[in-house]
C-alpha positions as a LaTeX table, in Angstrom:
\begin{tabular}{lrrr}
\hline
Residue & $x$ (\AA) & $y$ (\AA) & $z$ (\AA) \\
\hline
Unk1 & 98.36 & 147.40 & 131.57 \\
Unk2 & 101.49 & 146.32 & 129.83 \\
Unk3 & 102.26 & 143.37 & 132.04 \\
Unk4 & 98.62 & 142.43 & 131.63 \\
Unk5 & 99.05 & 142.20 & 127.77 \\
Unk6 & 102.25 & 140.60 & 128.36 \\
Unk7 & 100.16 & 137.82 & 130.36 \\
Unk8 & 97.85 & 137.40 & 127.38 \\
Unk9 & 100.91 & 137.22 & 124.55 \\
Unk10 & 102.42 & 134.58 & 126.76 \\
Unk11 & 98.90 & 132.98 & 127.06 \\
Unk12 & 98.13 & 132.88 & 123.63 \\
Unk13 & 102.40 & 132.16 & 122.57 \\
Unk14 & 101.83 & 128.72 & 124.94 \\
Unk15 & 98.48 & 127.82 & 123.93 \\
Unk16 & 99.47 & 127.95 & 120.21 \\
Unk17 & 102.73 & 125.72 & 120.69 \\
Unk18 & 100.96 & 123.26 & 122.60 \\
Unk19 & 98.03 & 123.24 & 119.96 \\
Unk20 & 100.64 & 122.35 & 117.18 \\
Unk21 & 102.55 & 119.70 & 119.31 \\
Unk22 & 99.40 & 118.09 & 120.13 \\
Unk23 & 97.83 & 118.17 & 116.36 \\
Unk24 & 101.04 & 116.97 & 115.15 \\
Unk25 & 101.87 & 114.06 & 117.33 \\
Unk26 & 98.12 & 112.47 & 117.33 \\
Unk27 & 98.58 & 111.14 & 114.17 \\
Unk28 & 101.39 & 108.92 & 115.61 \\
Unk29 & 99.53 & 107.89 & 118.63 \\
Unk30 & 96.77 & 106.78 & 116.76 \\
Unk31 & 95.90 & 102.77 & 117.06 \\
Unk32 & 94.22 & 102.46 & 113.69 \\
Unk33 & 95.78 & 104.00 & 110.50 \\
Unk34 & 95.83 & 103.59 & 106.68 \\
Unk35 & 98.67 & 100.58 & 107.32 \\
Unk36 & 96.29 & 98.42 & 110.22 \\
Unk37 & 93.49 & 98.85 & 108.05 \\
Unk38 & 95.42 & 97.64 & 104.37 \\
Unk39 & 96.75 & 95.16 & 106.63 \\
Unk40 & 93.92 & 93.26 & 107.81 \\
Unk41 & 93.09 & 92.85 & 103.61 \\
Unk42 & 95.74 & 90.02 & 103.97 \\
Unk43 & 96.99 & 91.20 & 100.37 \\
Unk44 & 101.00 & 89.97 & 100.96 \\
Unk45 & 102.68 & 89.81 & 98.19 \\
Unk46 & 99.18 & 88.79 & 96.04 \\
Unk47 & 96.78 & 91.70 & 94.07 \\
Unk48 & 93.56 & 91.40 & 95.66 \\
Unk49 & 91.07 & 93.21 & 94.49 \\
Unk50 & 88.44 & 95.48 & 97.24 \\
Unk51 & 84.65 & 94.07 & 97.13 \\
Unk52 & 82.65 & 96.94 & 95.48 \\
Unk53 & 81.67 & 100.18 & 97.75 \\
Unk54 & 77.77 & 100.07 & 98.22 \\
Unk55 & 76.24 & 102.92 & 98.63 \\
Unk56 & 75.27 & 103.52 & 102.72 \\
Unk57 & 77.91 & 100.57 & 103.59 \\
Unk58 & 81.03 & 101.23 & 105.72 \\
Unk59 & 83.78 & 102.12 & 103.04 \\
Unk60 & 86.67 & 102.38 & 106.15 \\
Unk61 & 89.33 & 103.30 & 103.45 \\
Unk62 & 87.01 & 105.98 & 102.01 \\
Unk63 & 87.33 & 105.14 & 98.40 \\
Unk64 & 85.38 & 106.13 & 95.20 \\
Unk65 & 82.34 & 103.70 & 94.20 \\
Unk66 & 82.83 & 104.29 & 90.71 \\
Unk67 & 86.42 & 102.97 & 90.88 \\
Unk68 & 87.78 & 99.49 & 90.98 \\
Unk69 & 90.78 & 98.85 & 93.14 \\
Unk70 & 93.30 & 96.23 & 93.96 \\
Unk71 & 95.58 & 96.28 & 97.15 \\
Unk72 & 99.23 & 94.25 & 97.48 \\
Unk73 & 101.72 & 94.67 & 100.27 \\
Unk74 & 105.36 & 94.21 & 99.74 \\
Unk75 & 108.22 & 93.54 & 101.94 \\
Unk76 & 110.69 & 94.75 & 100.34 \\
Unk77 & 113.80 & 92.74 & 103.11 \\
Unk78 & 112.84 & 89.58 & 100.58 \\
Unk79 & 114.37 & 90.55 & 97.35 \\
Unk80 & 112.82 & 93.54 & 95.18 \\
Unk81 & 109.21 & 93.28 & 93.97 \\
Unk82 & 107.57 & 93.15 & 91.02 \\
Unk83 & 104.29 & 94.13 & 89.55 \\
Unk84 & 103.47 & 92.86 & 86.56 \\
Unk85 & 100.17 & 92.74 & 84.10 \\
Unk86 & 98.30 & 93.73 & 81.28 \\
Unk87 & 95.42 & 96.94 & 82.29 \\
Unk88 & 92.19 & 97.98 & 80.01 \\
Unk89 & 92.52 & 100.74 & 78.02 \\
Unk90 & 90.67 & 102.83 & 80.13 \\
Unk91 & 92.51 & 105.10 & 82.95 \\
Unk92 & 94.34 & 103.73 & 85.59 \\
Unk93 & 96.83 & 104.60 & 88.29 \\
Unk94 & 99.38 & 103.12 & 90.47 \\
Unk95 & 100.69 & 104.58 & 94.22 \\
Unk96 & 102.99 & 103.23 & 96.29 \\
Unk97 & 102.40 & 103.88 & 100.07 \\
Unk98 & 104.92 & 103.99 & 102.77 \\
Unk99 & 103.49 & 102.86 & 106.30 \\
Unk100 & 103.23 & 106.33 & 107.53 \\
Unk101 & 100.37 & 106.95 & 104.82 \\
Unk102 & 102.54 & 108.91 & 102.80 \\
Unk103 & 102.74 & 108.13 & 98.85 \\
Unk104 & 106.32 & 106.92 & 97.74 \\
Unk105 & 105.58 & 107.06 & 94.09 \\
Unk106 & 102.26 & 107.10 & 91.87 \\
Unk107 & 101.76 & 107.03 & 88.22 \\
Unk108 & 99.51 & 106.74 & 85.75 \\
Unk109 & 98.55 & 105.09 & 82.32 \\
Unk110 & 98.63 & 108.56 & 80.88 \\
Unk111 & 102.40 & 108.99 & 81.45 \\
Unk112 & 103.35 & 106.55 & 78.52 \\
Unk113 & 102.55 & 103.36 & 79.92 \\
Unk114 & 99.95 & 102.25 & 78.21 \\
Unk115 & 98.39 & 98.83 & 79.14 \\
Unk116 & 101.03 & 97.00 & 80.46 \\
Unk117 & 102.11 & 97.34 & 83.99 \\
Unk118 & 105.86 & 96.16 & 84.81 \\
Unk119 & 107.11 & 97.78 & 87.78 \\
Unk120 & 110.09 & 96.99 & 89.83 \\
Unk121 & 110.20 & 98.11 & 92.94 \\
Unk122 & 113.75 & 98.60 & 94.96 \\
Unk123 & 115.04 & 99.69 & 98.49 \\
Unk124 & 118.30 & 101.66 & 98.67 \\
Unk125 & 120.29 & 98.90 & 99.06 \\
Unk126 & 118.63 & 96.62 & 95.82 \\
Unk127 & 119.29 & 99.84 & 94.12 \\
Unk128 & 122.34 & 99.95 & 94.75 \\
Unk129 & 123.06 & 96.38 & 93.45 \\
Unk130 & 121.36 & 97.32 & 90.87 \\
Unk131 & 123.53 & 100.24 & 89.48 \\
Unk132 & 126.37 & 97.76 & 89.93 \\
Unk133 & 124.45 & 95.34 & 87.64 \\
Unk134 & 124.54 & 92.75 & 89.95 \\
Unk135 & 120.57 & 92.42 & 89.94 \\
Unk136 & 119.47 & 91.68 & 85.98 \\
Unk137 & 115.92 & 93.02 & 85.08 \\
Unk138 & 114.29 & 92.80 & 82.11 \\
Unk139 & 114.80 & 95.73 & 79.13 \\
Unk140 & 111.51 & 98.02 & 79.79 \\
Unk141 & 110.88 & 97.66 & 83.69 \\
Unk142 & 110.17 & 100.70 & 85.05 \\
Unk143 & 112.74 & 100.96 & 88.03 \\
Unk144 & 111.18 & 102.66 & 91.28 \\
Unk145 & 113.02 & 103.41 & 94.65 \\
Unk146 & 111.51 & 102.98 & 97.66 \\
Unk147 & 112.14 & 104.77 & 100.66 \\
Unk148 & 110.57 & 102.21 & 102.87 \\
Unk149 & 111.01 & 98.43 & 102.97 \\
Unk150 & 107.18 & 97.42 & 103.67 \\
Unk151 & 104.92 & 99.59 & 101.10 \\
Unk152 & 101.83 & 98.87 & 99.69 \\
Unk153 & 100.54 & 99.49 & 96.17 \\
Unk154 & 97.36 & 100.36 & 95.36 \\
Unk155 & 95.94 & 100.04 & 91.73 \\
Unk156 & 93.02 & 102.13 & 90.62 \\
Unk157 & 90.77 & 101.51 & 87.27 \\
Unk158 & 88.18 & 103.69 & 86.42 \\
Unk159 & 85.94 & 101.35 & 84.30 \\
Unk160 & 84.12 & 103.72 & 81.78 \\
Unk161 & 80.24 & 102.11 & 82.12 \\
Unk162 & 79.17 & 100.07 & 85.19 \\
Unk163 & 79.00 & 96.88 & 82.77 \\
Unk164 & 82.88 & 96.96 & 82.45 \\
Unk165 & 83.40 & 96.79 & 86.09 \\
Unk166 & 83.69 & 92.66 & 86.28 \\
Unk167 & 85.81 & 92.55 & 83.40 \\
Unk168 & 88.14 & 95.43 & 85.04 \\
Unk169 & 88.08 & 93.65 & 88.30 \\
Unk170 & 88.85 & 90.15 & 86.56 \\
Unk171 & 91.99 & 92.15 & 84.70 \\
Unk172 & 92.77 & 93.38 & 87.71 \\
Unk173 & 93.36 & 90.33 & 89.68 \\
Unk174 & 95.46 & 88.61 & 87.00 \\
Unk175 & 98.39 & 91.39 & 87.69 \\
Unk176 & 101.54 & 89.48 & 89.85 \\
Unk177 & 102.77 & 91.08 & 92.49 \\
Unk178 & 105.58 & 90.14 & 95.25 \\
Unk179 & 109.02 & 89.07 & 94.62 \\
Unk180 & 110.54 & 87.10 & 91.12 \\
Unk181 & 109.48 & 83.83 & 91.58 \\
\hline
\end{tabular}
């Protein structure tokens, strides 16, 4: 009786670590992700805004509808990178994504910001050069650290009536993005 239950516990001890190993490593094994997908937008170092989600159409990223959103990818081994524009006055929101899927840094319009969106964006080692003032930025730019040298930012505006969208998505594609030309 007892080594019979032992025989189960050991059953069930296994079958649980190899249930974890193998939920935890698919992600990594996985030929499509977040990154593959963001990266066939071709949005390098340029804001381009996502065609509107129609309702019944294939929305692979599995955003809102209501929403209007603009993608750019950095590389951050060229020199730091900037984002830079004027918003609506309506909410937005800002993340920064590391390859893995994993958000680096988000904020939004509600945290002080206001309408204007200038954003520097540094890896440890601009960082660095930056505490030692050897990089000069302009008085205001809100300094972010990135743990990853190739991130992506994703911009989100949440036009308040449908008739705002084109206006939102024209504002949108106006921000700069990519390194200090």
């Amino acid at each position: 009786m007892i080594r019979t239950l032992l025989w189960i516990l050991g059953g069930l001890l296994l079958g649980g670590v190899i249930h974890l190993v193998t939920i935890l490593a698919l992600p990594r094994l996985a030929e499509e992700t977040l990154w593959t997908r963001v990266s066939a937008i071709e949005a390098q170092n340029v804001m381009t805004v996502l065609p509107e989600i129609q309702a019944g159409q294939a929305n692979p990223l599995h955003l809102d509808p209501d929403v209007v959103y603009g993608i750019c990818q950095l590389d951050l081994t060229q020199g730091p990178a900037y984002l830079s524009g004027i918003l609506p006055d309506a909410f937005w929101s800002i993340a920064l994504f590391e390859p893995s899927g994993t958000i680096a840094y988000s904020t939004t319009n509600r945290d002080g910001i206001g309408q204007s969106l200038e954003m520097g964006i540094f890896n440890a080692a601009q960082t660095r050069l930056l505490a030692q003032q050897q990089i000069d930025i302009e008085e205001g730019l809100l300094v972010i650290e990135s743990p990853a040298n190739q991130i992506f930012a994703l911009v989100r505006l949440a036009p308040p009536h449908e008739a705002m969208r084109a206006r939102f998505a024209e504002k949108l594609a106006a921000v700069r993005c990519g390194p200090q030309t």
